[in-house]
Each structure stands twice: as C-alpha cells, then as structure tokens.
N, C-alpha and C positions, 0 to 999 in steps of 0.2 A: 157607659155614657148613653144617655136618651136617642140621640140620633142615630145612631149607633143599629139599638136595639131597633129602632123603625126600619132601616135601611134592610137590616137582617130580617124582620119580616113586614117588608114590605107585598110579599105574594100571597101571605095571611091576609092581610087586613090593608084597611086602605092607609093611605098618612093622614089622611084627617082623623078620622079615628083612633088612631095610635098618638098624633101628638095631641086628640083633646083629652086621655087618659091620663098622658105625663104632663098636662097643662103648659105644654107649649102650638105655636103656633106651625102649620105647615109651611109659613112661606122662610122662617126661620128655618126649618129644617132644609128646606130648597137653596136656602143662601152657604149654609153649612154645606151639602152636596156641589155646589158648583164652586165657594173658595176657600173650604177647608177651615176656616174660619178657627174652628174652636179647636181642629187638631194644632193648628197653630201655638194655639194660648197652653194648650197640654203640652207642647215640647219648651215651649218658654217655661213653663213651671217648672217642668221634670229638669231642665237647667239649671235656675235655681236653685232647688232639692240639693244638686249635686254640688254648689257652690258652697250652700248654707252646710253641708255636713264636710267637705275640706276644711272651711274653717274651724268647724268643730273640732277636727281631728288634730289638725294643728296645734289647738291651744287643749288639746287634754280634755276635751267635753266643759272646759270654766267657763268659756264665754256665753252670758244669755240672751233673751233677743236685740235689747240694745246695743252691745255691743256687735251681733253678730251684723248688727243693721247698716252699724258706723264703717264695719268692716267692707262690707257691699256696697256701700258708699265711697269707699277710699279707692276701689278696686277698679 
C-alpha cells in the first residue's frame, strides 16, 4: 500500500516527495494517517474475500460471479 510505504519512510524523504512519485496527494496521505480511512476499505474487502470463497465452498467451486453476487445479496 502507498501510504504505507510513505509512512515507513517518512525519515528518508519528505511526504511531498514520496506521494508525488506514487501520484498521490500528501493531504490524502494525512487524512489516511489521522482516520485510517483505507485500512478501513482493506478489512471490508478482506471480508468479502472471505464471504465470496464460503460460498464458493459451499456449492463445490459451480457458482460464478452472478450467482455468487445474488448470493451476497440474499445474505
């Protein structure tokens, strides 16, 4: 993750310079630092992840992503 790699070296280089290399902005990076913002949307995902392959397992690996969709939906 970009922020991430800033944050780690932040003692290297400044955050301007670091997030105009990964073409992000520093006040984005500053908003990520102060409300976690995008580790957020990473544990929502990694949730998901783990929904989307229960179902899978459930039905034997057949269902594809419509169905796995309608599934997420009913749930």
């Amino acid at each position: 993750m970009v922020y991430r790699f800033i944050s780690e070296h932040k003692n290297q280089y400044t955050i301007r310079e670091t997030a105009g290399v990964f073409g992000v902005s520093s006040s984005a990076y500053y908003k990520w630092v102060k409300h976690g913002v995008f580790d957020r949307r990473s544990q929502r995902d990694a949730e998901l992840v783990r929904l989307i392959r229960k179902i899978q397992l459930q039905h034997q690996g057949r269902y594809g992503s419509l169905r796995i969709r309608e599934a997420l939906r009913n749930d």
